[in-house]
N, C-alpha and C positions, 0 to 999 in steps of 0.2 A: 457460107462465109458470114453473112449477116447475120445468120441465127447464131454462130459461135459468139461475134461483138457484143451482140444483144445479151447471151446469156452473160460472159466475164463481166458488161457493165453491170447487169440487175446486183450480180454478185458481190459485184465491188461497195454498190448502192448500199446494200443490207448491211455488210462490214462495217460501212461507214454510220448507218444509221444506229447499229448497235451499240459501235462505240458514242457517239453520241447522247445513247439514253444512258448508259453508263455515266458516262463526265457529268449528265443533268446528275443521275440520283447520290455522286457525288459531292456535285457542286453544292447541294441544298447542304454538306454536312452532316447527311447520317450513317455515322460509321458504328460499329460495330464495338460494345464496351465490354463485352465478354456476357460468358452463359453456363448454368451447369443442366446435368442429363441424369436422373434418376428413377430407380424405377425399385417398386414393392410387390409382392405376390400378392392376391387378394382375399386368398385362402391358406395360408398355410401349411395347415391339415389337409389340404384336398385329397384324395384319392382317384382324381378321374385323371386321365391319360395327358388332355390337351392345360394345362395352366394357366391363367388368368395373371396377366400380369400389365399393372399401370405404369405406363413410362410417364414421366413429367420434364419438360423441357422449358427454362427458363430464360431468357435472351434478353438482354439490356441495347439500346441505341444510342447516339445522343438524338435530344432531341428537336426534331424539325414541326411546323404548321402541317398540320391533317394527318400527321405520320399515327398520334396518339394522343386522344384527347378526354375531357369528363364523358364526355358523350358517349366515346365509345368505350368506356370502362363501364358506364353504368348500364349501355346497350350488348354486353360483351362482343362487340366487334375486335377483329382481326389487327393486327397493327399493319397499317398500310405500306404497300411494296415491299411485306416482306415475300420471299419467294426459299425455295426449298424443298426437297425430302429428307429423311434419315436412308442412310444407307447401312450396310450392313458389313462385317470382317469377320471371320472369310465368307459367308455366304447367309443371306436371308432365311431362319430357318419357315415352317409352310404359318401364314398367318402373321407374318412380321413384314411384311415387305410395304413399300409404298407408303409411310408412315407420315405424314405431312410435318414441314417445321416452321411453319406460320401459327404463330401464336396468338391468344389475346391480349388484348391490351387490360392491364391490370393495376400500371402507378404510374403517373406523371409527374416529373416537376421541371417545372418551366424556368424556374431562378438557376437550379442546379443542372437542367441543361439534360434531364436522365427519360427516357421511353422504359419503360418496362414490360414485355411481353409474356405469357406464361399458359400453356396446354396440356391438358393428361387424354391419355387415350390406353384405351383398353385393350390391348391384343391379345391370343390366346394360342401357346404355346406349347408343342410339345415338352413331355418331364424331360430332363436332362439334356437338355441346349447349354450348351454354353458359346457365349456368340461375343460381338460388338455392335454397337449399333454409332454410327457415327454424322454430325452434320459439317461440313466444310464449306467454305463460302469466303466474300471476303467483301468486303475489307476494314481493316480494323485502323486506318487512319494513318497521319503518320506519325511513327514510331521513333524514338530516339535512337534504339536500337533491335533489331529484327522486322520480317519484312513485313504486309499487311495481310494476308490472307490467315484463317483460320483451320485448323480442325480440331473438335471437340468430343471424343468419344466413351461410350459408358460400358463396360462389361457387365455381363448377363450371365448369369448360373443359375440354373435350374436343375441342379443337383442337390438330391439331397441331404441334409447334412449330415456326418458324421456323429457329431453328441445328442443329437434329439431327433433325427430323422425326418425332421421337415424341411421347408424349403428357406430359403435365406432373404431377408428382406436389406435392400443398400442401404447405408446411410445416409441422411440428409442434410447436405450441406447448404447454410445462407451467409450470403456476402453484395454489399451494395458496391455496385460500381460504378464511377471511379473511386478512389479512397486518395484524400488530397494528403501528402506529407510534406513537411519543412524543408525547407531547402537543407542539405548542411545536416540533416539533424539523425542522427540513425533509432529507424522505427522499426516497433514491430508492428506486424498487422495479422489477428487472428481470425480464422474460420471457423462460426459458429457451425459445429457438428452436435448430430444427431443419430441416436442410433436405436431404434426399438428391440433388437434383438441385444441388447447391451455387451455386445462383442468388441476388443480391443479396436480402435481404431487409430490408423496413422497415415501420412499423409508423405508423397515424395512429388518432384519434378514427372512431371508430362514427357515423354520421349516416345521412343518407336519401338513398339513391347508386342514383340510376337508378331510382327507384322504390320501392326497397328499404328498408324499415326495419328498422335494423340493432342498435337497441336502445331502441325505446319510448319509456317515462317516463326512459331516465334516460340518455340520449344527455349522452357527455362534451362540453367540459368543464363543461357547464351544471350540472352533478351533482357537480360537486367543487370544494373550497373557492377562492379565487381564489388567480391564479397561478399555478395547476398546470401542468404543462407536461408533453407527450405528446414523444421526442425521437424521431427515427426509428430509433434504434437499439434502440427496445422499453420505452425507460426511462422512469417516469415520476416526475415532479419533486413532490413534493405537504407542507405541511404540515397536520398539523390543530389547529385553535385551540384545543380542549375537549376534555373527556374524555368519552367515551363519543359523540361521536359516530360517525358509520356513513356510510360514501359509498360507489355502487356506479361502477365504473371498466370502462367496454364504447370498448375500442381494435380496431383490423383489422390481424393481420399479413398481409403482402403480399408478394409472392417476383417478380422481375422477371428477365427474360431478362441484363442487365447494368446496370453502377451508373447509367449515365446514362439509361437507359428511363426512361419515366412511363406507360406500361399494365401496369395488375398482371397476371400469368399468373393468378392465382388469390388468392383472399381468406378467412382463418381467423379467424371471432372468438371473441377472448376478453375475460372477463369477469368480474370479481373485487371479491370485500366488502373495505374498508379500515376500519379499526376504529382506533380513537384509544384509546388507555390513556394509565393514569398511571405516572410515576418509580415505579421499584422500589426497595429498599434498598442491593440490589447492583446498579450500574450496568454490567458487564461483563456480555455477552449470553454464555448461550450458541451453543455451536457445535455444526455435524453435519457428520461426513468419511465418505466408504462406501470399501470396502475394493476396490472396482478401478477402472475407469478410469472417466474423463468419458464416453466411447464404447468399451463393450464387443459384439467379435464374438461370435455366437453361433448355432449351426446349429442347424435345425426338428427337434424332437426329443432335443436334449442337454438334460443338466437343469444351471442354474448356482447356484452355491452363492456368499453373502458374506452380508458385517453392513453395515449403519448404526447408524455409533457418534455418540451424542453427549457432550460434553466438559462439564463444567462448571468456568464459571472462577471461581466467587464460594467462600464456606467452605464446609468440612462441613456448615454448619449449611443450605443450601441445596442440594436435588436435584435431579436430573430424573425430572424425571413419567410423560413419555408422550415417543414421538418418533411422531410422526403421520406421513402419505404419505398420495403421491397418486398410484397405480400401476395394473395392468390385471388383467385377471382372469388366474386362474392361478398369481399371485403368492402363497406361502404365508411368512407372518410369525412367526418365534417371540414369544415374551412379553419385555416389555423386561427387558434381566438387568444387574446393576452388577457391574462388575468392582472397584471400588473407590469411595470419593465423590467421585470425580473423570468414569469414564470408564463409561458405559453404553451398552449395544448392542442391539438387535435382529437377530437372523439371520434370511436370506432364500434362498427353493429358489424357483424357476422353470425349467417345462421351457415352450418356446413351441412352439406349432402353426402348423402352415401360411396360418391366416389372421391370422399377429401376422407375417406377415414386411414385413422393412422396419423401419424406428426405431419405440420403444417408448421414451416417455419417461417419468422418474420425479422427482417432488420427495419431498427429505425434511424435519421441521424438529422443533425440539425444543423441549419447554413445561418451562420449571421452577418450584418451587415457590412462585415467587414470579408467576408468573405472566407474566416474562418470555420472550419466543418470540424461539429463536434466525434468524437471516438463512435463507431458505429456497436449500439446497443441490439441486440438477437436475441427474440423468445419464441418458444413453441406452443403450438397447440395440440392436443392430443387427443384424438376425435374416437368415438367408439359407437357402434352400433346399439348396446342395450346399456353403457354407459358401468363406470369402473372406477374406485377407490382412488386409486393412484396410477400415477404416470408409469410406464416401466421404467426396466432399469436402463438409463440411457449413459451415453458421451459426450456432455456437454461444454463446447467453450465457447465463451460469449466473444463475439467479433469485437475487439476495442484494438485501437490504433494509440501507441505508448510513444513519446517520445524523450530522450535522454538527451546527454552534453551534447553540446556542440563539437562537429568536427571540424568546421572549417577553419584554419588556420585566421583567417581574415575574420574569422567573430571575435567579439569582444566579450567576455563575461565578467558584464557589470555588475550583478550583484555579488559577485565570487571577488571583483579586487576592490566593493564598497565592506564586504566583511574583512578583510585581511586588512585596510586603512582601518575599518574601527576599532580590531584588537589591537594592531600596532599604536594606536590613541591613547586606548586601555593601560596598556604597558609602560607609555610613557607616562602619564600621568599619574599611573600607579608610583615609577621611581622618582618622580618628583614630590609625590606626598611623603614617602621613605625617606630625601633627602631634608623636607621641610622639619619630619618629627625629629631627624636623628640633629638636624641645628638643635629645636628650640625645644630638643628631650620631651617633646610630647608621649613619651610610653618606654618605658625603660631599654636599653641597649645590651647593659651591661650589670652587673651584681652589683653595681655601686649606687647607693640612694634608689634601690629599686620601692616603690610606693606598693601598701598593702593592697591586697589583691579584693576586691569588694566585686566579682562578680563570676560567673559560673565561666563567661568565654577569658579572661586573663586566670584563671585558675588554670585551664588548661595548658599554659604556659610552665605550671608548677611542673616540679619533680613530681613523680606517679606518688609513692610515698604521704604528699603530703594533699595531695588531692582525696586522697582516702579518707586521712583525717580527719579534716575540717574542723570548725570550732569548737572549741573546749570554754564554757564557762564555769567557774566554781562559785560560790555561794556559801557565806558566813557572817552572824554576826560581829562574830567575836574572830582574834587575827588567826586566820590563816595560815600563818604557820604555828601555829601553837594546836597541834596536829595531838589530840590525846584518845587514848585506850578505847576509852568509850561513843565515840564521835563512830556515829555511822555512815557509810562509806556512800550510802545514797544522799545523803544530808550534804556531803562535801562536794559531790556534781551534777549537774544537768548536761544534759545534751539533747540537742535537737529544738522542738518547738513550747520551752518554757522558757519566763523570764519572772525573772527572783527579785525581792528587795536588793539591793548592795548586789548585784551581779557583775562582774568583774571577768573582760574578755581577755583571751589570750590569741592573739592571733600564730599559727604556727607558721606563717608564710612571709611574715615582717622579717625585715630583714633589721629593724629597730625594735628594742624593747619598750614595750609603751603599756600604756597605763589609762584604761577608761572604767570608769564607775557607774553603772547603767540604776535607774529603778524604773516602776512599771509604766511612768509616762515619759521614758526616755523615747527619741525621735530619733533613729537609725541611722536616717539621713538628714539630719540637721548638724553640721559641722561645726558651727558656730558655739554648741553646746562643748566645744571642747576647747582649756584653754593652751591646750599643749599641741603645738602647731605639729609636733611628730606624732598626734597619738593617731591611730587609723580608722577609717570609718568602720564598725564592726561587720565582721566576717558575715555571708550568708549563714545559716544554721545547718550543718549537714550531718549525716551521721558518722559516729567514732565508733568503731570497732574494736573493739578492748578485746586483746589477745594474752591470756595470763602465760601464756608459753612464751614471751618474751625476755619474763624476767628472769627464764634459768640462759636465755642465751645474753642478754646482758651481763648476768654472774660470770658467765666464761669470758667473754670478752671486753669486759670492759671495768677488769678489776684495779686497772692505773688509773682510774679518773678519781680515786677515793678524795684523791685533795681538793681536787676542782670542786667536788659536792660537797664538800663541807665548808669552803667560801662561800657556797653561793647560799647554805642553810647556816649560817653561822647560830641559829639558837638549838639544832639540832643537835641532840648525844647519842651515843652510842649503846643508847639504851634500845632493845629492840621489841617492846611493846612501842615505844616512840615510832620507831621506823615502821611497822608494820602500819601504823595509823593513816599515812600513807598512801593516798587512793591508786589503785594501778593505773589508771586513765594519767595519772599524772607520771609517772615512770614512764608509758607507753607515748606519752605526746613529746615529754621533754626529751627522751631521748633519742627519739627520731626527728621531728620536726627542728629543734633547735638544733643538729648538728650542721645545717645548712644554713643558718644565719648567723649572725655576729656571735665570735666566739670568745670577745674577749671584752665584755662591758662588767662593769662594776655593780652589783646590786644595790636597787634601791634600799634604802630606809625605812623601816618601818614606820608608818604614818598615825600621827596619834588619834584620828580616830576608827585606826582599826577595819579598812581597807585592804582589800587584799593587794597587793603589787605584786605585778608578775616579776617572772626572774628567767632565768635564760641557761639553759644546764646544754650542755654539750651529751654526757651521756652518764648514767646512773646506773647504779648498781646496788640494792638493796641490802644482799648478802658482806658490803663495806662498811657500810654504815655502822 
């Protein structure tokens, strides 16, 4: 009887003591921010029986003191308390079992609150397994919505393929987590993939496939607010309603022999915290650029050198803090340094080993003092043993986090009703200056007293017709109309960029007959030179197009004007060497341009010294004459 009390107490003791160290490794705070599982053949080509195949398992915490520190990044130590194996669905095949899932520790940041842990191991696998290998654990904090525990599982085929006969190598997804979004604001947030075998990849929700449970409590999209949307190009659609809420996001990328397949080669998941914050003061995020490519070559054994720089767009008065990553071991980080309050950097040495060949991917992102987190920047490395031209052909999208309008009813978009008050300004002010010109006729309304057109933008105003035209000068000693046999017909006008003794403008756009007398140090625009308050500043100089096929359609049409043209020529007879004397330019101008101005003024007088005067013909006909 006392050995039964004694054992139920010890028993009970242990329960209690369990839960205990529990509630402690809670209590510190480190939960669990999500992880991806990936694995590559290390041969390809092999021919031997059993397969060589590197699993990599990468695990985020937040983070707590001694959990993950410089120390033990650069001693590659273990990330502390973690605990674990991989397990297997449906069954371990002989050389995979027992696969440890404590990792090392590989990136810290201490502002951003991130642990980062990361291991590859080598197991060697019979040809044609196809399996899961799964870690489940828990707890992932607490959640706005879904419960805290985890599972996280990778599918394995080592079959081989159908278009090339070799073996299949998974894709390589990076994503830094958490990824903070706007409250309100609807984001997208992409997964930088990778893929060496450059096979279609796409990406769905985590669920329970073939047995398989591929992420627990908190299987998408049951676990994230409504609406969200999984696209298969890795992207996910999401807003959050509140601030400070927390959603955990477990999607499958998947790599397919080509786009129209629907059996995945192979399945990578990943698994990431999304975190709702609120407006900052400076709305402009920052940025992070790294100093080589999207995909850099790199041989086993060279060591590479660069920075991740991040930008700040907001004032002086706002820095960057930390520029966090999410990278593998071996990777050594300098201290973040400002080159100025604009542009800060971290520099980075890595030499790789023969068991990092193949892509090595990396996220960068940058926190500022305001607590904004710039869009997360992802590049690859591409590691080779004797070292290669170019990258293969890969899938690549860079993790960036977008966001758009506002949804929240309760936001206000100020600069959307500061533009609509300035065009509504615009408009009014516009029909204010409308109503001030149409008082004090500053620019003509109507056909009455319309002023000559002296520029290329009130031309435009003109009928098409006379915009074509443009200025017509003639040139004579002797009067102008006294038009004879012998007078050559280039002698009688100019057009374009000449100016004659006695040149004499006719404007065709005056709605007044006027009368100006130019010589060669005549002043264009000098108005004063004129003493006739109606004469108009003269025309720009443009070209006339002189169409002699107009005057067989004047001859048809406009054989009633015969009386009008013989007031307006009264020295003219009906003599037709006279008439032909007659430039066409002058038929062609009069009897287009003046049918739309004054159509009933009196001709001037000939002037006794022998100036030309213009005259004003409605429309002409030579064959009357």
């Amino acid at each position: 009887m006392k050995d039964t009390i004694l054992s139920v107490m010890l028993t009970n003791s242990m329960h209690v003591l369990i839960i205990l160290i529990s509630f402690t490794v809670n209590a510190n705070g480190s939960h669990f921010l999500g992880g991806i599982i990936s694995w590559r053949v290390q041969n390809s080509s092999t021919n031997t029986s059993l397969i060589g195949v590197l699993i990599t398992q990468t695990y985020s915490w937040t983070y707590v003191p001694g959990r993950c520190d410089n120390n033990a990044i650069v001693t590659n130590q273990s990330v502390s308390g973690a605990i674990g194996t991989l397990t297997c669905s449906p069954t371990c095949p002989p050389g995979c079992s027992g696969i440890s899932a404590v990792p090392i520790c590989i990136d810290l940041s201490i502002l951003s609150g991130i642990a980062v842990g990361q291991r590859s191991d080598i197991v060697y696998i019979p040809e044609g397994s196809i399996f899961s290998v799964l870690y489940a654990n828990s707890a992932w904090g607490t959640l706005s919505l879904g419960g805290t525990t985890w599972s996280i599982a990778s599918r394995i085929n080592l079959v081989r393929r159908s278009d090339n006969n070799m073996f299949n190598n998974a894709p390589v997804a990076t994503i830094i987590s958490p990824v903070n979004i706007g409250v309100n604001q609807k984001t997208w947030i992409t997964v930088s993939v990778s893929d060496a075998d450059g096979d279609a990849v796409r990406c769905r929700w985590a669920g329970v496939v073939n047995g398989v449970d591929e992420c627990s409590s908190v299987c998408s999209p049951s676990s994230l607010p409504p609406n969200s949307i999984m696209y298969s190009n890795c992207t996910l659609e999401i807003t959050g309603p509140a601030i400070g809420n927390k959603y955990a996001v477990a999607l499958m990328v998947e790599d397919f022999i080509n786009s129209t397949s629907t059996t995945p080669l192979s399945s990578v998941p990943v698994q990431y915290l999304v975190s709702v914050v609120g407006p900052a003061s400076c709305l402009v995020l920052p940025e992070i650029t790294f100093s080589g490519s999207s995909c850099t070559l790199i041989k086993v054994n060279d060591t590479f050198y660069g920075s991740i720089f991040g930008i700040n767009h907001c004032s002086s008065n706002v820095t960057i803090l930390d520029i966090s990553t999410l990278s593998f071991p071996g990777v050594i980080q300098g201290p973040l340094t400002a080159l100025n309050s604009t542009i800060y950097y971290k520099a980075l040495q890595w030499t790789p080993t023969m068991q990092q060949l193949g892509f090595q991917g990396m996220c960068a992102i940058a926190l500022n003092s305001e607590k904004s987190q710039s869009p997360q920047y992802c590049f690859t490395f591409y590691v080779t043993e004797n070292g290669t031209s170019t990258c293969p052909v890969v899938t690549i999208s860079n993790a960036i986090t977008t966001t758009t309008t506002k949804t929240s009813a309760n936001h206000i978009e100020w600069s959307l009703i500061a533009g609509i008050a300035a065009a509504l300004a615009l408009a009014v002010l516009g029909c204010y200056l409308c109503l001030l010109c149409r008082i004090f006729k500053c620019y003509p309304f109507s056909s009455r007293g319309r002023p000559s057109v002296n520029n290329d933008s009130e031309r435009s105003k003109l009928p098409m017709y006379a915009r074509k035209i443009g200025t017509i000068r003639y040139f004579r000693n002797e009067n102008p109309n006294d038009l004879s046999e012998n007078s050559s017909r280039s002698s009688l006008i100019k057009i374009n960029n000449h100016t004659q003794p006695n040149i004499t403008e006719v404007s065709p756009y005056s709605h007044k007959t006027s009368r100006k007398v130019l010589s060669n140090d005549t002043n264009f625009n000098d108005k004063s030179a004129d003493n006739d308050s109606d004469t108009p500043i003269p025309q720009s100089r443009h070209n006339v197009h002189v169409k002699r096929i107009r005057q067989q359609h004047l001859k048809n049409m406009f054989d009633d004007k015969l009386s009008r043209m013989k007031k307006i020529y009264p020295h003219t007879t009906s003599s037709t060497n006279n008439m032909n004397a007659i430039p066409n330019a002058v038929f062609d101008v009069l009897s287009q341009s003046q049918m739309q101005i004054q159509k009933s003024i009196q001709p001037k007088t000939e002037h006794a010294d022998n100036s030309f005067t213009n005259v004003t013909v409605s429309h002409i006909s030579r064959s009357n004459l």
